[in-house]
N, CA, C and O atoms as a MOPAC input file, in Angstrom:
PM7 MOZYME 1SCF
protein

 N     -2.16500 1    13.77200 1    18.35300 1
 C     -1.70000 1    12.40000 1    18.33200 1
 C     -0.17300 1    12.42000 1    18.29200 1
 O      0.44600 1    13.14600 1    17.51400 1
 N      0.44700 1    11.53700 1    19.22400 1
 C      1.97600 1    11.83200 1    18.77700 1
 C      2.28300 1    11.57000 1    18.06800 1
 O      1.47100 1    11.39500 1    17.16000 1
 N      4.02200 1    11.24100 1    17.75100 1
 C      4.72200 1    11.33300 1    16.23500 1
 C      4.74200 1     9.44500 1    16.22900 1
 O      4.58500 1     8.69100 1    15.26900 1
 N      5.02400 1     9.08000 1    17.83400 1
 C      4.95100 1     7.52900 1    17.30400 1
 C      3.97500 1     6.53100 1    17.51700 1
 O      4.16200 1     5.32400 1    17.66600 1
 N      2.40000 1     7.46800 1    17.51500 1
 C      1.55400 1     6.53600 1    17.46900 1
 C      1.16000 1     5.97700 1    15.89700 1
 O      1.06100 1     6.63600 1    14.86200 1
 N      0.99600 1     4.69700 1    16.09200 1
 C      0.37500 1     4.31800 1    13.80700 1
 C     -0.89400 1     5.28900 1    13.65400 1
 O     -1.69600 1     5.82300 1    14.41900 1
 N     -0.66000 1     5.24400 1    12.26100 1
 C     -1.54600 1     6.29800 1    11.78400 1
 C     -2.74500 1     5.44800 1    11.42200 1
 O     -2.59900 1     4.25500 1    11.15300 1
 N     -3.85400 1     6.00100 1    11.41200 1
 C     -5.43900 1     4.95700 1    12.04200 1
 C     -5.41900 1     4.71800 1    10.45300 1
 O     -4.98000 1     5.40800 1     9.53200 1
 N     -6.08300 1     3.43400 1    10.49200 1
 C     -6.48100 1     2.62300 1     9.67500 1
 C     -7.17000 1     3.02300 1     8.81000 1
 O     -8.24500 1     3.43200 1     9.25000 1
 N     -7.02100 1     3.13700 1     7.34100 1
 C     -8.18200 1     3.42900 1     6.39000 1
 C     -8.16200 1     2.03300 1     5.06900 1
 O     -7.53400 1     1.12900 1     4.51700 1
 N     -9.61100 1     2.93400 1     5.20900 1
 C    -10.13700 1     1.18800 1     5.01000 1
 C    -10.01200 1     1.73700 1     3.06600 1
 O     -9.84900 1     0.80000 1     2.28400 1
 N    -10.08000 1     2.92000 1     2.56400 1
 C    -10.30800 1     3.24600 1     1.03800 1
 C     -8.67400 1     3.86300 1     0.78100 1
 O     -8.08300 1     4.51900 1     1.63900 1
 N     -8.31100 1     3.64200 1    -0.06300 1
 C     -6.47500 1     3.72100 1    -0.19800 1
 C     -6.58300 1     3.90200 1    -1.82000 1
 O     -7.28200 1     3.12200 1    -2.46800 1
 N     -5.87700 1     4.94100 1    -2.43200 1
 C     -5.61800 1     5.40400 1    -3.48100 1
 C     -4.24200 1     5.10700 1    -4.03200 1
 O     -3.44300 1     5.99300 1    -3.72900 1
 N     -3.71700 1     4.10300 1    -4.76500 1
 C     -2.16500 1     4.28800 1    -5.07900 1
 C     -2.46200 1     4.42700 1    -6.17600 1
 O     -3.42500 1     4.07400 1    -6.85600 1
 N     -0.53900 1     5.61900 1    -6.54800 1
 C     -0.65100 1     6.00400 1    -7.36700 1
 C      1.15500 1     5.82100 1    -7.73600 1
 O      2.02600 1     5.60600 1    -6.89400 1
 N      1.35100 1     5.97800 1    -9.21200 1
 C      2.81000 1     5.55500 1    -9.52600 1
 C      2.77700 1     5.29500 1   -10.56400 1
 O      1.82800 1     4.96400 1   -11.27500 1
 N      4.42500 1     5.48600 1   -10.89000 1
 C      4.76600 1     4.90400 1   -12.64400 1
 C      4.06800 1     3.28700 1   -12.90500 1
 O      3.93700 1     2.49700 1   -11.97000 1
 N      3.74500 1     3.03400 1   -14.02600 1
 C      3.32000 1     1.75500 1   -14.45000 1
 C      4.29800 1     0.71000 1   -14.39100 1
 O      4.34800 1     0.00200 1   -15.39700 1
 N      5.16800 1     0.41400 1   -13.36300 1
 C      6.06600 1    -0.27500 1   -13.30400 1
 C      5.98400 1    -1.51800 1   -12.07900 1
 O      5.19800 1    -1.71300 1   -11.15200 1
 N      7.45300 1    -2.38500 1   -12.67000 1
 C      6.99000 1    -3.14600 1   -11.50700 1
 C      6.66800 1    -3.18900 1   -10.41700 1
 O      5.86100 1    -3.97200 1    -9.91600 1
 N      7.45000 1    -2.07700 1    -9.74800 1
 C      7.97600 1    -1.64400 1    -7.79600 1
 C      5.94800 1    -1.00200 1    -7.92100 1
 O      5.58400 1    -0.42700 1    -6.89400 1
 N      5.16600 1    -1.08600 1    -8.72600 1
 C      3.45100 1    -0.24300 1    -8.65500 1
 C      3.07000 1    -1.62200 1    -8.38400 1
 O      2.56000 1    -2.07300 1    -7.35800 1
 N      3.44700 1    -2.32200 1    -9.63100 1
 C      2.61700 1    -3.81900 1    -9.17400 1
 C      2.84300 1    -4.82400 1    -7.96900 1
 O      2.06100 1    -5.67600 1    -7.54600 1
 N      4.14200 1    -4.49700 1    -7.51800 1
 C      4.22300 1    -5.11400 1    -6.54400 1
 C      3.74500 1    -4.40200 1    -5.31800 1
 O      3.55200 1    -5.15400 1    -4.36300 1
 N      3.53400 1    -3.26500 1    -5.13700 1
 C      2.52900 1    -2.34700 1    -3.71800 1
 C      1.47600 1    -2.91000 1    -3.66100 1
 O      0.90200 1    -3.18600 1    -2.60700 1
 N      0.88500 1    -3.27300 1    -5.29200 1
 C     -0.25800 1    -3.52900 1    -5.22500 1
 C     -1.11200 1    -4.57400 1    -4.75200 1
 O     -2.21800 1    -4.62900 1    -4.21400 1
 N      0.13800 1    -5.73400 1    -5.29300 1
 C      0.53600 1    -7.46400 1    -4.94800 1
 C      0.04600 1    -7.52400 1    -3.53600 1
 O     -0.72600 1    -8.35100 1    -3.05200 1
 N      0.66600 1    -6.43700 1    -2.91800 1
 C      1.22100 1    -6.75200 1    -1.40400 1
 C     -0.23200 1    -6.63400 1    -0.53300 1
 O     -0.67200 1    -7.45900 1     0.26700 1
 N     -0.93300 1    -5.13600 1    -1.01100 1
 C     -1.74600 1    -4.99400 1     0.15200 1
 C     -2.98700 1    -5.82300 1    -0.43900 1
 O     -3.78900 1    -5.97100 1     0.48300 1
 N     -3.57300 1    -6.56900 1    -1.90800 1
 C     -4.42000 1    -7.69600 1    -1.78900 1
 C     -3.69400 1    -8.54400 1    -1.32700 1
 O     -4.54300 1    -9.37100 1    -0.99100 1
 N     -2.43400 1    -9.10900 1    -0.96200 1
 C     -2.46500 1   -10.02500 1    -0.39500 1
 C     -2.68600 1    -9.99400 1     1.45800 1
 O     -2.74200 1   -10.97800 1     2.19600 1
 N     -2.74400 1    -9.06500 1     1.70700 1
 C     -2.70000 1    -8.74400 1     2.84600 1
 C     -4.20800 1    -8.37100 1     3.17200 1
 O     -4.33400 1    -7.70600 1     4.20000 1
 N     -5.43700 1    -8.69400 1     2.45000 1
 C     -6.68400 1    -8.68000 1     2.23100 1
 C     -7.72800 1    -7.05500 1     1.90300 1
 O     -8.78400 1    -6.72700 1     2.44300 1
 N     -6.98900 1    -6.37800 1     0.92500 1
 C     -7.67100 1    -5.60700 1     0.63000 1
 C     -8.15000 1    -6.38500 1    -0.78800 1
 O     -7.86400 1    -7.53500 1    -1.12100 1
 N     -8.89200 1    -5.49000 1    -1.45000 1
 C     -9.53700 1    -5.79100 1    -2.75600 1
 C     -9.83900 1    -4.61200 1    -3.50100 1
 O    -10.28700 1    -3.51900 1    -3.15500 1
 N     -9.39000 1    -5.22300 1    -4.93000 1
 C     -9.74200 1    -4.05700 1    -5.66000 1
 C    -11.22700 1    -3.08000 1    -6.06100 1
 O    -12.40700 1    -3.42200 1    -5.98300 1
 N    -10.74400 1    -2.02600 1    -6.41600 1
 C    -12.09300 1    -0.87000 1    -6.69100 1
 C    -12.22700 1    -0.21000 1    -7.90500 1
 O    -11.62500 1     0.70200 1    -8.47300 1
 N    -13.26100 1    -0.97900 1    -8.16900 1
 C    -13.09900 1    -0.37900 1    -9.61400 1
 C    -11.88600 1    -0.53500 1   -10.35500 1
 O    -10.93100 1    -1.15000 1    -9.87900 1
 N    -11.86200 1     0.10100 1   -11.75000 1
 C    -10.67400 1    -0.45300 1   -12.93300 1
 C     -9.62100 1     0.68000 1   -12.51000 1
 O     -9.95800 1     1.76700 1   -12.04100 1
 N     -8.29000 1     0.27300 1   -12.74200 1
 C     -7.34600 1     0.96300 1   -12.87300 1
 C     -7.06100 1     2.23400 1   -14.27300 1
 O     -7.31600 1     2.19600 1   -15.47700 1
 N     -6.45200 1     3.23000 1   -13.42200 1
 C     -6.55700 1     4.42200 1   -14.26200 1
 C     -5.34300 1     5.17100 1   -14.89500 1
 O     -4.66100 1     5.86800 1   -14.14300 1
 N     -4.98100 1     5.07400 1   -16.36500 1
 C     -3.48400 1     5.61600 1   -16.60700 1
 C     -3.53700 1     6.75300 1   -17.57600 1
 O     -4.46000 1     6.94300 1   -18.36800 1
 N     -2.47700 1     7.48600 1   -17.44800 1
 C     -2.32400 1     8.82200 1   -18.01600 1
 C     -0.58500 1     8.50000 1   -18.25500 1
 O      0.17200 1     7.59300 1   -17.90900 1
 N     -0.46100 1     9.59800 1   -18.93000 1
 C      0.70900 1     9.69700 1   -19.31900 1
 C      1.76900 1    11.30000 1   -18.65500 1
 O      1.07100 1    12.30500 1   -18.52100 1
 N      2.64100 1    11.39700 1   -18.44700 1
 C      3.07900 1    11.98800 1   -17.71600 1
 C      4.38800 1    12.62000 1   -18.25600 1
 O      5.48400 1    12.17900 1   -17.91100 1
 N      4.25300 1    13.62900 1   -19.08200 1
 C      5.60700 1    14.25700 1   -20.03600 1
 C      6.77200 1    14.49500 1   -19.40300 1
 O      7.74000 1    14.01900 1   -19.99700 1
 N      6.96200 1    14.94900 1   -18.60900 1
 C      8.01000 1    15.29200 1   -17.76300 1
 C      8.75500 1    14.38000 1   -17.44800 1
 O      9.97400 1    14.50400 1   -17.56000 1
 N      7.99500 1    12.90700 1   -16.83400 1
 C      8.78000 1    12.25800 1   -16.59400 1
 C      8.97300 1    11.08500 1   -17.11200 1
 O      9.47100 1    10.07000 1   -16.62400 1
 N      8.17200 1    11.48400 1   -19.00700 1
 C      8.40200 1    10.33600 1   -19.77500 1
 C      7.85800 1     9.01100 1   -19.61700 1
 O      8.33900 1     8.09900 1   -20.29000 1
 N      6.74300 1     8.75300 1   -18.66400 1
 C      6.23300 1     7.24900 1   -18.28400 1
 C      4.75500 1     7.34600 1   -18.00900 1
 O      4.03200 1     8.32200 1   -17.80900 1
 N      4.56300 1     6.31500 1   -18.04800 1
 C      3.07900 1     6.13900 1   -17.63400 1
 C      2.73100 1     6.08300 1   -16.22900 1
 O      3.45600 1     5.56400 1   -15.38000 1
 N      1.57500 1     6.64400 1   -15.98800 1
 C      1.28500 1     6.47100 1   -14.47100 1
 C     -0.45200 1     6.23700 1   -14.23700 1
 O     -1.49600 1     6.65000 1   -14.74100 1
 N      0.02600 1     5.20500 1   -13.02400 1
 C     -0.87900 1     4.22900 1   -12.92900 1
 C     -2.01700 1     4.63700 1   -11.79900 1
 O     -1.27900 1     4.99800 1   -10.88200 1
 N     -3.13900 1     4.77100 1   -11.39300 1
 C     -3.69500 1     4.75200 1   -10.03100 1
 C     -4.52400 1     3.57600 1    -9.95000 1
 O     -4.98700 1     3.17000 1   -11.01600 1
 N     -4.77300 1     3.01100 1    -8.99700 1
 C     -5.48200 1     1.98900 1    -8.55200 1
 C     -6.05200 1     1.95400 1    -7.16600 1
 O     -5.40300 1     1.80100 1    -6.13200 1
 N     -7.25700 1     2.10400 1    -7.26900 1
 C     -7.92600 1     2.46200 1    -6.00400 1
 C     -8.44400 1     0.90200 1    -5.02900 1
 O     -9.18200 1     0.12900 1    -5.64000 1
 N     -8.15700 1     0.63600 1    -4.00900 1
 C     -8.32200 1    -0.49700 1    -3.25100 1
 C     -9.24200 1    -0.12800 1    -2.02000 1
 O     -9.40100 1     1.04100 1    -1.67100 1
 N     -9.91100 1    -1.33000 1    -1.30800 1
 C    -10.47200 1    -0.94400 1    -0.03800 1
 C    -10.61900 1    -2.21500 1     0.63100 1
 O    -10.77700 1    -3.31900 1     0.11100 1
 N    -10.50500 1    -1.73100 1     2.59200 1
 C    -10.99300 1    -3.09400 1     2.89600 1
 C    -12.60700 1    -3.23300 1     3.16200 1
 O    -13.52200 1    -2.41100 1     3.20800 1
 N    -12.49900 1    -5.18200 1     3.36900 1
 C    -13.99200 1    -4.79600 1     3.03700 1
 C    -14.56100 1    -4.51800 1     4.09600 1
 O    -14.04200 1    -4.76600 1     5.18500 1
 N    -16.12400 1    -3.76600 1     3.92300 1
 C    -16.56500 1    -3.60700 1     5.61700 1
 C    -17.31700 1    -4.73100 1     6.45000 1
 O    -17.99100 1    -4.61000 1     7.47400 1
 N    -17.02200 1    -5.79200 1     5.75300 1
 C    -17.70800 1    -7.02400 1     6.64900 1
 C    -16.17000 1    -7.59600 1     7.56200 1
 O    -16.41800 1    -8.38600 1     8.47400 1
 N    -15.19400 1    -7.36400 1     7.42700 1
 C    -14.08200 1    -7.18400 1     7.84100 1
 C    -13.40800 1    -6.41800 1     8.96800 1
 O    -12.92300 1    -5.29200 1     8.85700 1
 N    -13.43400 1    -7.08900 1     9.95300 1
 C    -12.66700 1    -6.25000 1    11.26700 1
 C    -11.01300 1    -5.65100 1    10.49400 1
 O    -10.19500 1    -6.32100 1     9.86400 1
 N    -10.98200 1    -4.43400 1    10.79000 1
 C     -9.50800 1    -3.74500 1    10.64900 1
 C     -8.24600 1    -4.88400 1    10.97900 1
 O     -8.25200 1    -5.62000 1    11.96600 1
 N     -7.26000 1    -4.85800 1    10.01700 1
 C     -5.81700 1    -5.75000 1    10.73500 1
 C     -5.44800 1    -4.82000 1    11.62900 1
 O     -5.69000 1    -3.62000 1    11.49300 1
 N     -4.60800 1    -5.52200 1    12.96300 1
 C     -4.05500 1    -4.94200 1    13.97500 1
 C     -2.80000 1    -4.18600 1    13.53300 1
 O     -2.26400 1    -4.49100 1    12.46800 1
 N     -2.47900 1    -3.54700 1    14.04000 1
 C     -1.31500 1    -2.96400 1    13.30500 1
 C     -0.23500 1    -3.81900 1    14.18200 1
 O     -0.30000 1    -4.26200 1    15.32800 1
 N      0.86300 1    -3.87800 1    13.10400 1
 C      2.08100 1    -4.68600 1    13.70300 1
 C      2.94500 1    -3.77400 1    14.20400 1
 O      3.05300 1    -2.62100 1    13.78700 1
 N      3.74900 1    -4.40700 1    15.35500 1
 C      4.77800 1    -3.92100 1    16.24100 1
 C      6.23300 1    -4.35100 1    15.32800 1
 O      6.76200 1    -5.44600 1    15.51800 1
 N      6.77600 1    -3.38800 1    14.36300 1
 C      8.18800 1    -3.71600 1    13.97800 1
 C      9.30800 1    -3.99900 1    15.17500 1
 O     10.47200 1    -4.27000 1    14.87900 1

């Protein structure tokens, strides 16, 4: 596949990140953009870099045709 084709659509998406705002707002973004959450969110603590870290697993749904990917 070349370097500037989009990378194919997945419908199950894992984020992961400090418990901070710039996490909640990734998160903001792609339910608003119609994914939905999966299951409860998961935090650990992280010595090194002193913070909490967050994962939150999302998916789209499968009664749901894929979004097109946009042309920047």
């Amino acid at each position: 596949m070349p370097a500037s084709s989009p990378a194919p659509f997945k419908r199950y998406r894992l984020l992961t990140g400090p418990d901070d705002a710039a996490f909640c707002q990734r998160v903001s973004t792609l339910l608003d953009q119609g994914f939905e959450l999966h299951g409860s969110p998961a935090l650990t603590y992280d010595p090194v870099r002193q913070c909490v870290i967050a994962a939150q697993a999302i998916i789209w749904p499968a009664d749901r045709p894929a979004p097109q990917p946009q042309n920047d």
